[in-house]
C-alpha positions in Angstrom: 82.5 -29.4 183.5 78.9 -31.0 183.5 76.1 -30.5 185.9 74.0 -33.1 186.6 70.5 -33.6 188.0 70.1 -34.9 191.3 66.6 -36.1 190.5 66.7 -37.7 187.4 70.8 -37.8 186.7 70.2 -35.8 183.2 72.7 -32.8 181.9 71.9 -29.4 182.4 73.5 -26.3 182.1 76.4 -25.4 184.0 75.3 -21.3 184.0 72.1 -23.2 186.8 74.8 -24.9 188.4 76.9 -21.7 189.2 73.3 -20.3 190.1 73.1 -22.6 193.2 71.0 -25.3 191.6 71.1 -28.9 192.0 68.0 -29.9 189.7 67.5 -29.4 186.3 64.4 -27.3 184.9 62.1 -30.2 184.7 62.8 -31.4 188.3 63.2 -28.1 189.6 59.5 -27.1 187.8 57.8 -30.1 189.6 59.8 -29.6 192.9 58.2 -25.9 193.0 54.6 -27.0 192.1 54.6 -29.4 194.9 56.1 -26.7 197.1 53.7 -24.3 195.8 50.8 -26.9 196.7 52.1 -27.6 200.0 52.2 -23.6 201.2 48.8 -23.6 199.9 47.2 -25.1 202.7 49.1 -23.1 205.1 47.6 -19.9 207.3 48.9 -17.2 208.9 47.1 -16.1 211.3 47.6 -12.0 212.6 48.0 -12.2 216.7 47.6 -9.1 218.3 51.3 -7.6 219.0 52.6 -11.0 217.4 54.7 -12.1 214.5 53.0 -14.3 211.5 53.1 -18.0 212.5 52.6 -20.4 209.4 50.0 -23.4 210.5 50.9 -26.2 208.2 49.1 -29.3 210.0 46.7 -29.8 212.7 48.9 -30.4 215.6 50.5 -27.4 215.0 47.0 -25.7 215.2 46.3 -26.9 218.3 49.2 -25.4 219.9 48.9 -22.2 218.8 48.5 -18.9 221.5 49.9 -21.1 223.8 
């Protein structure tokens, strides 16, 4: 059986397929870095008596408490 990247249609290891992985570790690495960027700019903000609510644009901001 071969596993094959969704991103960039190269081999790699079956073992990551079984794993639950679609990407290969190139494309996987670069997926998580953008990820990792993107969470980056994100708050979360303590309410008192409220759960953590990620603010990831400024619309979203806006509406918060309300």
């Amino acid at each position: 059986m071969i596993a094959i990247c969704v991103d960039c249609w190269d081999e790699y290891p079956v073992a990551r397929k079984n794993l639950g992985y679609k990407t290969c570790l190139d494309c996987g690495e670069a997926n998580a870095r953008v990820e990792v960027a993107r969470k980056a700019k994100c708050t979360a903000p303590a309410f008192n008596k409220g759960a953590y609510q990620y603010v990831g644009s400024v619309e979203i901001a806006r509406s918060v408490g309300r």
